[in-house]
SETORMAR-797957 format. One record per residue (C-alpha): residue number from 0; residue in three letters; chain; y, x, z. Coordinates in steps of 0.1 Angstrom, whole numbers, plus 5000, padded with zeros to 4 digits. Example, Ala and Ser with C-alpha at 12.3 -4.5 7.8 and 13.67 -1.06 7.14 Angstrom:
REM residues 2
ROBA resi resn chain    y    x    z
ROBA    0  ALA     A 4955 5123 5078
ROBA    1  SER     A 4989 5137 5071
REM end
This chain:
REM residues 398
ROBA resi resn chain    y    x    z
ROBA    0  UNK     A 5000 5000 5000
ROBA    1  UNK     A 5039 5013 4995
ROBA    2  UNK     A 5053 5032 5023
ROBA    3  UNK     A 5077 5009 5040
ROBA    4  UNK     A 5110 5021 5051
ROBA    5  UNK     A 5133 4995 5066
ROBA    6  UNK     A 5166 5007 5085
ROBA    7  UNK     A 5171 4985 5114
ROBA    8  UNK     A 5201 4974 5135
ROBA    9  UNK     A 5199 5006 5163
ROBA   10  UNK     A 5206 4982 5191
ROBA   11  UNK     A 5185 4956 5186
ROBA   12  UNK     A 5153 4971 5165
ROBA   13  UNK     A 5149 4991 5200
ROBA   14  UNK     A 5149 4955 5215
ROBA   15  UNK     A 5125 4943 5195
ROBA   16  UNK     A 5104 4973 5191
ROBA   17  UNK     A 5101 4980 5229
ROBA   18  UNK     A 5096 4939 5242
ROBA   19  UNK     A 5061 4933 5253
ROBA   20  UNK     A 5076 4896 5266
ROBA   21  UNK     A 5064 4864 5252
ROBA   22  UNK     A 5098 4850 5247
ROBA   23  UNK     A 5124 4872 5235
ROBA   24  UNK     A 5163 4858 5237
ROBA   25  UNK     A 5187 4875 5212
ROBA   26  UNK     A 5219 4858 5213
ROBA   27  UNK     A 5259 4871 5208
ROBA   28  UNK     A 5289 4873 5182
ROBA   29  UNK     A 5289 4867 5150
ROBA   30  UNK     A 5277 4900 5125
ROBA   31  UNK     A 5259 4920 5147
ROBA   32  UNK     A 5227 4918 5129
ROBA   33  UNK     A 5208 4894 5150
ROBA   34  UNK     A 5188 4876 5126
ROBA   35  UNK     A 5189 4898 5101
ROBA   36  UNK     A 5173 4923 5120
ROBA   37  UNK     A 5144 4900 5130
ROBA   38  UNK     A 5137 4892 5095
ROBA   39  UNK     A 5133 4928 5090
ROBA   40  UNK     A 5109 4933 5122
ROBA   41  UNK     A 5088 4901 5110
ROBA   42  UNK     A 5084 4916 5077
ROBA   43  UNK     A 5072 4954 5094
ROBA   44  UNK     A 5047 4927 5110
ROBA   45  UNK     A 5036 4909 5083
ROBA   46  UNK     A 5024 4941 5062
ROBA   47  UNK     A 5018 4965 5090
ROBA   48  UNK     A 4994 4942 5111
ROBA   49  UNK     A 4960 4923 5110
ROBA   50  UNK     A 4955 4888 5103
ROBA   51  UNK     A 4983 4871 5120
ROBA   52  UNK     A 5004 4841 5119
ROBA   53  UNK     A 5042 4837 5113
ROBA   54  UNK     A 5062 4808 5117
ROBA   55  UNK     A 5096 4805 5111
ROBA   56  UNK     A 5120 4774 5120
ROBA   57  UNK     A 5154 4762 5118
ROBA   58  UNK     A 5162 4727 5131
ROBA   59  UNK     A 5163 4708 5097
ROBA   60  UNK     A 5143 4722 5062
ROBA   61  UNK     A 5176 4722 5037
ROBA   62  UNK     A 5192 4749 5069
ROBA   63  UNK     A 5159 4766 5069
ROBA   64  UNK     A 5157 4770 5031
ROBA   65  UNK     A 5193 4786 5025
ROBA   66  UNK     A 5197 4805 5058
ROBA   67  UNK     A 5162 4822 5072
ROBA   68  UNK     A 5139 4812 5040
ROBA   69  UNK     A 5163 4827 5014
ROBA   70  UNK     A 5170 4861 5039
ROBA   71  UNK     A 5130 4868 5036
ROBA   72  UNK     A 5127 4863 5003
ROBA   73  UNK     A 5161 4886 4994
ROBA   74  UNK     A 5146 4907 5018
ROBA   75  UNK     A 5113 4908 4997
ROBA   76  UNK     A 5127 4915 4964
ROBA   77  UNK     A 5155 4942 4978
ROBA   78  UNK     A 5127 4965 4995
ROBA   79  UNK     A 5098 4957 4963
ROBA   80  UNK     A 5071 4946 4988
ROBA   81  UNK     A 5040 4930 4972
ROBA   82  UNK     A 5032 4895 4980
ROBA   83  UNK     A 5024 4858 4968
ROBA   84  UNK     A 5046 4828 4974
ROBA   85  UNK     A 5038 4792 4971
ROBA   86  UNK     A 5070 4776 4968
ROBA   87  UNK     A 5056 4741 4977
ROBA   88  UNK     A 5042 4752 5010
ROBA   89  UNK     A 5068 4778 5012
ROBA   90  UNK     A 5040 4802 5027
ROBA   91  UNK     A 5038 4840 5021
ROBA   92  UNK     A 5009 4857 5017
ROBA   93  UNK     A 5001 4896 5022
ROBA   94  UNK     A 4963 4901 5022
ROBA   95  UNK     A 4949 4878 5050
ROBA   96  UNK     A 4985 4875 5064
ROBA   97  UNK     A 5009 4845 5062
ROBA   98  UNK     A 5047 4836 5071
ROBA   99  UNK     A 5051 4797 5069
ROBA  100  UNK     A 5085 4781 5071
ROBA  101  UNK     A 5090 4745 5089
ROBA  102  UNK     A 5116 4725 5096
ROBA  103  UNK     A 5109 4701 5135
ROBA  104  UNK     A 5131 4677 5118
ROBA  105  UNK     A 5095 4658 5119
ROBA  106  UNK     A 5077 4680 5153
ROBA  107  UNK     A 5046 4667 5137
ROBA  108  UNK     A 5048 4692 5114
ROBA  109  UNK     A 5044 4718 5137
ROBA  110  UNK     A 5014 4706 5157
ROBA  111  UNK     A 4986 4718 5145
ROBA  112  UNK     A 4999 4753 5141
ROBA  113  UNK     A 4986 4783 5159
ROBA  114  UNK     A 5003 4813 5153
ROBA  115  UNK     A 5014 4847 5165
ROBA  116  UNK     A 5050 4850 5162
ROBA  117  UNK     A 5075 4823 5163
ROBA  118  UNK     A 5112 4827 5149
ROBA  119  UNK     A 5134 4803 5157
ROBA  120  UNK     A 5167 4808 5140
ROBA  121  UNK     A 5198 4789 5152
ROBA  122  UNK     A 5183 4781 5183
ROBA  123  UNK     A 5209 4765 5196
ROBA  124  UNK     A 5200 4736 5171
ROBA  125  UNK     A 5168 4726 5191
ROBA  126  UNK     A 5163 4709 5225
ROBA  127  UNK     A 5141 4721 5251
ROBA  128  UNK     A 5114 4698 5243
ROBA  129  UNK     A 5113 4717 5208
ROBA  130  UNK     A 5114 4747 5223
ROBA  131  UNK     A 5081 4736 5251
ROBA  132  UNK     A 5061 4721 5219
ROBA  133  UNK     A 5065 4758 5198
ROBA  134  UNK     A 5057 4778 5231
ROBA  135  UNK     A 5026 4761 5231
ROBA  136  UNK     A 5019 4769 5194
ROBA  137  UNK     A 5017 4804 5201
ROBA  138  UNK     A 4981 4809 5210
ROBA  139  UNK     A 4964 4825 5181
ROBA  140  UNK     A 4938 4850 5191
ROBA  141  UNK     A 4940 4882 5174
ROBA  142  UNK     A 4949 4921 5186
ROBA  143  UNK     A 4987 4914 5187
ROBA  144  UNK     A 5008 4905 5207
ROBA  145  UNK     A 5015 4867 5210
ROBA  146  UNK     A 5061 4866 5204
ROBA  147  UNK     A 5088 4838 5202
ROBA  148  UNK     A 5120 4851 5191
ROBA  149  UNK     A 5153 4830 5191
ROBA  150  UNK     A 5185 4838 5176
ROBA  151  UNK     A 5218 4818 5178
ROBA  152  UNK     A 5258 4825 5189
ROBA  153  UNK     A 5267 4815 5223
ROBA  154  UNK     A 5287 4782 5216
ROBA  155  UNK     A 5278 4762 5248
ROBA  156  UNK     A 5271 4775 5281
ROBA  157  UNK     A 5261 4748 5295
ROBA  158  UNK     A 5231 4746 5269
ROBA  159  UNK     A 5193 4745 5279
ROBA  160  UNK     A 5191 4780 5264
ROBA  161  UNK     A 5215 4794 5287
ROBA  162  UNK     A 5206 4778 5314
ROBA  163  UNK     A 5164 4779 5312
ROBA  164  UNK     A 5162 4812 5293
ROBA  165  UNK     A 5196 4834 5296
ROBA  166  UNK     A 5205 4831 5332
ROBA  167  UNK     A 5176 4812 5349
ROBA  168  UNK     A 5156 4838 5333
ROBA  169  UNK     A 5121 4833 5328
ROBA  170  UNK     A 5093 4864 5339
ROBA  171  UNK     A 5081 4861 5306
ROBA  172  UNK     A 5115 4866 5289
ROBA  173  UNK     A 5136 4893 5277
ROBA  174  UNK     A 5172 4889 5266
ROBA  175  UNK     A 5195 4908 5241
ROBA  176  UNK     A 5230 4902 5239
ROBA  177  UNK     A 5246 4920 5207
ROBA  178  UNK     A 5281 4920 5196
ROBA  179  UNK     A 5294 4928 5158
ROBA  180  UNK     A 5302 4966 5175
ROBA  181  UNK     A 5264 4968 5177
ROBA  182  UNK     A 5262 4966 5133
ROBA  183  UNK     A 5267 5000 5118
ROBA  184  UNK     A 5261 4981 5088
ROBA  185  UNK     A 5294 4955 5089
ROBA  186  UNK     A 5318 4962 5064
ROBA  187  UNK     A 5356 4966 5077
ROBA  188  UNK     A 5366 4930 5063
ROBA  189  UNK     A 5344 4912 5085
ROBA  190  UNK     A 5351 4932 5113
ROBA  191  UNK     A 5391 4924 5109
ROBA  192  UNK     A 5388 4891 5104
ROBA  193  UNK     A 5369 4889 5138
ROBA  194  UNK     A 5392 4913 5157
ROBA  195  UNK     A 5417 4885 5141
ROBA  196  UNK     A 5402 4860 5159
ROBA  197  UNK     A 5419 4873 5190
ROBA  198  UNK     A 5455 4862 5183
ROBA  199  UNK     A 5440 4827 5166
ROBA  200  UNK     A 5420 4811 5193
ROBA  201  UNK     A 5409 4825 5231
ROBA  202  UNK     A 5375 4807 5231
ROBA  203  UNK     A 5368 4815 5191
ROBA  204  UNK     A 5373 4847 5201
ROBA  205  UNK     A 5349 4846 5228
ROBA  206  UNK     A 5321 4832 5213
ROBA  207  UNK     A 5320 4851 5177
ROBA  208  UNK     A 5338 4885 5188
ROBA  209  UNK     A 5324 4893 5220
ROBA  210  UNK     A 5292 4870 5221
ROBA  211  UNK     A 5299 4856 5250
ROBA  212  UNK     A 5290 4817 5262
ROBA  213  UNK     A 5321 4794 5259
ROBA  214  UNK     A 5328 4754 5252
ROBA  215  UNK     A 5343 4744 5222
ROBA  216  UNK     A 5369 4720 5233
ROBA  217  UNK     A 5395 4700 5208
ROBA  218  UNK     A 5366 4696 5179
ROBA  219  UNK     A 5388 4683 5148
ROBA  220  UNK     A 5361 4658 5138
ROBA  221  UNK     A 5337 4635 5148
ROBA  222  UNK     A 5343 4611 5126
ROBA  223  UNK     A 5311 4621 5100
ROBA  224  UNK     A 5278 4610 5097
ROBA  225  UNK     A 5246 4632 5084
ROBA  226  UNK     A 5225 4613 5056
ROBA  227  UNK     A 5193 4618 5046
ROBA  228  UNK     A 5186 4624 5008
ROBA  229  UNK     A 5162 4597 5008
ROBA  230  UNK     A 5191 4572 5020
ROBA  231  UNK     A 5219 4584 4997
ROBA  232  UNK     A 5242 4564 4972
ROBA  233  UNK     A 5223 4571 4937
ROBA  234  UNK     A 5257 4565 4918
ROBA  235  UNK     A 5293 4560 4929
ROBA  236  UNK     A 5327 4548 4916
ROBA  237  UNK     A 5348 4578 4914
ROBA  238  UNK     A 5337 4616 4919
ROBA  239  UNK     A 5365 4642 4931
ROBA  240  UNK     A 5358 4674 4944
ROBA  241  UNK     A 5378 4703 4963
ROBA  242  UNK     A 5376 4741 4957
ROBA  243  UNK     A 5387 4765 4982
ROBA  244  UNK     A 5390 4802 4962
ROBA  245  UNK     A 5374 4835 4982
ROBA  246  UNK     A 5359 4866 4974
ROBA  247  UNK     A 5350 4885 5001
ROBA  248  UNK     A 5353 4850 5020
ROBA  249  UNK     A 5329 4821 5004
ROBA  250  UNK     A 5340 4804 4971
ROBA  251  UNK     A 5336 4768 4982
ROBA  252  UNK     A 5332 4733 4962
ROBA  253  UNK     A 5325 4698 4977
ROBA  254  UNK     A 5316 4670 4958
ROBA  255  UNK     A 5336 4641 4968
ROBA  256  UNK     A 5312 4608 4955
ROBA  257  UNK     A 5333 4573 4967
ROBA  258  UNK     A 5316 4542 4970
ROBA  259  UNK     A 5331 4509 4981
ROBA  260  UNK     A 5362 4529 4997
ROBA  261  UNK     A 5341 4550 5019
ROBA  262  UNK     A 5334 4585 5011
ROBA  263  UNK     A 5300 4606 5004
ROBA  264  UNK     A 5304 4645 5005
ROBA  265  UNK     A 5278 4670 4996
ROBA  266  UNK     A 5284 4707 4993
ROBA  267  UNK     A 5283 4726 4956
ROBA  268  UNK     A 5289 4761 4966
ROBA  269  UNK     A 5294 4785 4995
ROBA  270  UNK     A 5293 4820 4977
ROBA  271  UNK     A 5308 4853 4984
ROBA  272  UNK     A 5317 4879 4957
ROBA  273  UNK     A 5330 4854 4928
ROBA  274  UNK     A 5358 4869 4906
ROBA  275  UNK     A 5372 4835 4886
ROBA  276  UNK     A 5351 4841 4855
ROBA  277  UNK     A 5322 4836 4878
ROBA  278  UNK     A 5336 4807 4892
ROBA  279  UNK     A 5339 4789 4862
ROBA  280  UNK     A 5308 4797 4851
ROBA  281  UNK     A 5293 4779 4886
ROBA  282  UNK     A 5318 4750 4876
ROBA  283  UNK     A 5300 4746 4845
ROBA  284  UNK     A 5270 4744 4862
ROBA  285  UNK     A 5279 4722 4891
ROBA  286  UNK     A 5307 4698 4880
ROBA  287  UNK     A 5286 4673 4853
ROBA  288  UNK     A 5318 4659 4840
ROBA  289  UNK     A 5350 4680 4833
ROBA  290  UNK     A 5373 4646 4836
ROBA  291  UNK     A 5366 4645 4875
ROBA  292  UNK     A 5396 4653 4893
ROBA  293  UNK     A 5395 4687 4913
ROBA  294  UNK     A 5418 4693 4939
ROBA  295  UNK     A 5420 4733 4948
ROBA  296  UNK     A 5440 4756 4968
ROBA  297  UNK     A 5477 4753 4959
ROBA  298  UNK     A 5487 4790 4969
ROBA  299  UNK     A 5464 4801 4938
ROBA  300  UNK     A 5482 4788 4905
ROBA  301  UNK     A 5471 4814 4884
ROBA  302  UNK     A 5435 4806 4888
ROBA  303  UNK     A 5440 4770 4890
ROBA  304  UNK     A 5456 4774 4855
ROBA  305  UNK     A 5426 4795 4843
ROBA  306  UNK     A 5403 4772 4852
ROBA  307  UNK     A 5423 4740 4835
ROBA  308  UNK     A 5425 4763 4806
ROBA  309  UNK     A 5387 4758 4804
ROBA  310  UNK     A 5389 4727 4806
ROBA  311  UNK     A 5387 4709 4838
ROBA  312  UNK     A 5415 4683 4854
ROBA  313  UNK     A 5420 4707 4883
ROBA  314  UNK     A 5454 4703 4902
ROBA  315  UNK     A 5469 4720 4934
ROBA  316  UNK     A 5462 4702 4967
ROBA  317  UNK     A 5489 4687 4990
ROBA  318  UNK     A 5496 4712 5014
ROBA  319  UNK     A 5511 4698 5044
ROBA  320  UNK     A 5479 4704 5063
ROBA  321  UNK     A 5488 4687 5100
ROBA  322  UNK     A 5491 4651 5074
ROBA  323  UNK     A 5458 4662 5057
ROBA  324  UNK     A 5441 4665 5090
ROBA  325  UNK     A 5451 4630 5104
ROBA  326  UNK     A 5443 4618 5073
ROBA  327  UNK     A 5410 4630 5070
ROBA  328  UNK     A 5406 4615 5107
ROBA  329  UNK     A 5412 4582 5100
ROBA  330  UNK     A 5377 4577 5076
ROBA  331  UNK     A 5343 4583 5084
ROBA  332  UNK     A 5330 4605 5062
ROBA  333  UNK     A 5290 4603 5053
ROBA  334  UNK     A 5278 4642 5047
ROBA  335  UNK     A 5243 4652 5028
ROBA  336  UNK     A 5221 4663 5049
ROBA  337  UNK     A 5216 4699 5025
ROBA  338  UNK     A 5254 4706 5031
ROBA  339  UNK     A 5242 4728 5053
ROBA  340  UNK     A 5274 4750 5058
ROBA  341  UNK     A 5293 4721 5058
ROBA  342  UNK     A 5281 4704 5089
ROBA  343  UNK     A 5279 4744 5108
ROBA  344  UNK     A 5317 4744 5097
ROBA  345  UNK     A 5326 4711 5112
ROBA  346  UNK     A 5305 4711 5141
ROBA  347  UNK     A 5330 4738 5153
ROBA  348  UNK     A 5360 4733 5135
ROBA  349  UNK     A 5388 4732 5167
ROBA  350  UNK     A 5429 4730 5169
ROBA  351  UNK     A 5440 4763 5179
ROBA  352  UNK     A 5440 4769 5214
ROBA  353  UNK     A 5465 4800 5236
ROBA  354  UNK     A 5453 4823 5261
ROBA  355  UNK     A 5466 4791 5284
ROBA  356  UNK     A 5446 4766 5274
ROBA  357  UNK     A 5474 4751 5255
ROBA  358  UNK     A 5464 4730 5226
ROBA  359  UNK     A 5481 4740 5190
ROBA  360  UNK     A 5484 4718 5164
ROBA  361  UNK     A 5468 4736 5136
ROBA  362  UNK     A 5432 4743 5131
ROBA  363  UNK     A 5420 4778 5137
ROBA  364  UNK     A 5413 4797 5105
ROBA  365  UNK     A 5374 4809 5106
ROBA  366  UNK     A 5346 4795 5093
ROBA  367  UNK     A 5365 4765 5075
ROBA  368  UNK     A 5364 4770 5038
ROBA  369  UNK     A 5345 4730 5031
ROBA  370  UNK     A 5370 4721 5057
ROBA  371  UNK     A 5398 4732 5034
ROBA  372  UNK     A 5381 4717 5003
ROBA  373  UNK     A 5379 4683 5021
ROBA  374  UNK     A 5414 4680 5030
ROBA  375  UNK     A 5427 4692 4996
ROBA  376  UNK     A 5405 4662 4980
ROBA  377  UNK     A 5404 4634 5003
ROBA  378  UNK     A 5442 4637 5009
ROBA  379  UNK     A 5460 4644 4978
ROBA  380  UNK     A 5439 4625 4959
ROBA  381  UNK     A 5445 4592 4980
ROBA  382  UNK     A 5485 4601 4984
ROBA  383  UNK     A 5508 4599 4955
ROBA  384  UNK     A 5511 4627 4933
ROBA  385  UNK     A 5548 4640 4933
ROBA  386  UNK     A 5570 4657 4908
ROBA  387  UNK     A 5559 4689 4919
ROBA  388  UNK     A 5522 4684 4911
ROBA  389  UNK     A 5528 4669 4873
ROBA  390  UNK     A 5551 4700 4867
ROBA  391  UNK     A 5524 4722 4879
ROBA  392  UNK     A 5501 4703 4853
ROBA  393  UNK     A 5523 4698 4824
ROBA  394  UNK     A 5529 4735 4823
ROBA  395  UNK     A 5491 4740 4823
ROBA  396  UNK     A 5484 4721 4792
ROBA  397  UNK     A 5466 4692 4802
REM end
C-alpha cells in the first residue's frame, strides 16, 4: 500500500494520538483545525488498522454531506489514497474497512450499528439522548481501541455538552480546547478577520476567537422555519434571488421562490475563491431563468454591471440595512432544509453587542453572507425602486 504522510494540527494530533479515553471532547474557536484534524486521524485509522468500523454524523444528512462527508472525500482525492465509494450508502471501503456516514435526523438509522470509532461533527447540534444512543453503538469487538470523538465551537454554556462532558467531566473523557493560534496552517486573512471580531462584538469574540463558552443573546431572527424537501412548494409565483460578492469570504446566492405572499429560500452557493468570471459561470448553472430579478451588493457596481452585461436583470440592493432588517423581521420565512450554511448563519446572526453589554443596532459582520443576500432581495425587491436604482440600470444596458 502507498506510504501515507499526513501533517497534522501539532496541538491537537498529539490529543488524539496520545487519548486512550472512550469519549474524547474537542471543542474551541473557530479555524483551529478541530475537525479537520479528526478527518485526517480517521483516515490514518481507516488504512493503517484492522477490520474496524467508522461512523461519522452530523445532526441532519444535507449538513453531513457538504460539511464532514465532502472534507473525507477532498481529503481522499488530495492525499491519492485507494478506496471504493458507494455513493448511495455513502460508505468507504479500504480492504475489510468501512467509514459510513449517517444523519440521527431519523436515530433509527443508527441502531443497528456497531462500530469502533464514532465522529460526531457539530456536536453541539445533538441532544444528550443522541449522544447516550451512539455511546452505546460503540461496542465492536476487534484489537482497537473503541473512540467517540466530538467537535463543535463553544456557543452555549449552558449546553448538555458542557455541562455532562466539559466540566462535569466524565472518567472516561478527555477534553481539548484549541483556539485558531493552535493552526500553523491558517492563512493571515482568516486570522484578521477573527482578531477583528474583538472590536465587533465581546461574546462573538469569545466564542470564535478564544473558544471559550458564551450565550448568544440579541439573535436577529426567529422568525424562520426549516422545511423538509419532501414538503416543499414544487412551483411558485415569482423567483428572486440575492448575491453577496467574496473571494476569500464565500460567494453567496439564495433563491428567493414566493408563493401566496409568503416566502421559500433555499441556498445556491457558499463558495470561496470566485473571481466574477467564475461567478457567472455558477449563475449559468444555478439561475434557470436570466429574467429573474437578482438583487446583489450595491458597493460592487462594476461587477454588478459585468454580470447584466451577460445577461441577467441584476440590480444593486437597498442599502439602508437597520430598514432591511426590520423588514425581513416582520415575515416568516420557510428555509430548505439543504441550506445548510444558511440556517448555521442565522442561528447565530446577533446585533452588535459593547464590552458593556450594551446592545448596538447593527448586526455583527461574521458569518453573515445568506444574511446579506436575504435582506438585499426580500427588501428591495418588495420596496419601491428609486431613481437611483433605474439610473444604475439604464447605464448598464438593460
Amino acid at each position: 500500500m502507498k506510504k501515507i504522510e499526513v501533517i497534522l494540527n501539532p496541538k491537537i494530533g498529539k490529543f488524539l494520538s496520545q487519548s486512550k479515553k472512550r469519549i474524547n471532547v474537542l471543542f474551541g474557536g473557530a479555524g483551529s483545525g478541530k475537525s479537520y484534524t479528526v478527518a485526517q486521524y480517521l483516515l490514518l485509522k481507516l488504512y493503517q488498522e484492522k477490520d474496524i468500523r467508522i461512523l461519522v454524523v452530523r445532526k441532519t444528512l444535507p449538513a453531513l454531506r457538504i460539511t464532514a462527508y465532502l472534507l473525507i472525500l477532498d481529503l481522499l482525492e488530495e492525499y491519492g489514497f485507494p478506496y471504493l465509494l458507494n455513493k448511495t450508502e455513502m460508505t468507504i471501503s479500504v480492504g475489510r474497512n468501512k467509514m459510513l456516514f449517517k444523519s440521527l435526523d431519523d436515530p433509527e438509522k443508527i441502531k443497528s450499528y456497531e462500530g469502533n470509532y464514532v465522529w460526531i461533527e457539530e456536536a453541539s447540534e445533538i441532544s444528550h439522548k443522541d449522544f447516550m444512543q451512539l455511546n452505546l453503538r460503540l461496542r465492536r469487538r476487534t484489537d482497537s481501541v473503541n473512540q467517540m470523538f466530538l467537535t463543535f465551537n463553544p456557543i452555549n454554556e449552558f449546553h448538555w455538552l458542557n455541562e455532562k462532558l466539559v466540566q462535569g467531566r466524565r472518567k472516561d473523557t478527555a477534553v481539548n480546547q484549541s483556539t485558531y493560534r493552535d493552526n500553523p496552517f491558517l492563512d493571515q486573512i482568516y486570522i484578521d478577520e477573527l482578531n477583528a471580531l474583538k472590536g465587533e462584538d465581546e461574546t462573538y469574540y469569545q466564542v470564535y476567537a478564544l473558544g471559550e463558552w458564551g450565550v448568544l443573546k440579541n439573535v436577529i431572527y426567529t422568525n424562520y422555519e426549516i422545511v423538509k424537501g419532501k414538503d416543499w412548494p414544487e412551483s411558485f409565483d415569482e423567483t428572486i434571488y440575492g448575491l453577496d460578492f467574496g473571494f476569500n469570504n464565500p460567494s453567496a446566492l439564495l433563491e428567493i421562490g414566493i408563493k401566496d405572499t409568503e416566502y421559500y429560500e433555499r441556498e445556491r452557493l457558499y463558495k470561496t475563491g470566485l473571481t466574477n468570471a467564475d461567478l457567472i459561470a455558477e449563475l449559468e448553472k444555478l439561475v434557470g431563468n436570466k429574467d429573474n430579478n437578482i438583487y446583489a451588493d450595491s458597493a460592487e457596481p462594476a461587477r454588478i454591471e459585468e454580470i447584466q452585461r451577460a445577461g441577467y436583470n441584476i440590480y444593486p440592493s437597498k442599502k439602508e440595512v437597520k430598514d432591511g432588517l426590520d423588514f425581513v423581521k416582520r415575515h416568516r420565512v420557510y428555509i430548505h432544509e439543504d441550506s445548510v450554511n444558511h440556517i448555521d448563519e442565522k442561528r447565530g446572526y446577533k446585533y452588535k453587542e459593547d464590552k458593556n453589554g450594551n446592545i448596538l443596532e447593527e448586526p455583527v459582520k461574521f458569518r453573515d453572507h445568506l444574511q446579506d443576500c436575504e435582506r438585499y432581495a426580500l427588501y428591495t425587491h418588495s420596496g419601491e425602486v428609486g431613481l437611483d436604482f433605474w439610473t444604475f440600470s439604464t447605464r448598464g444596458g438593460r
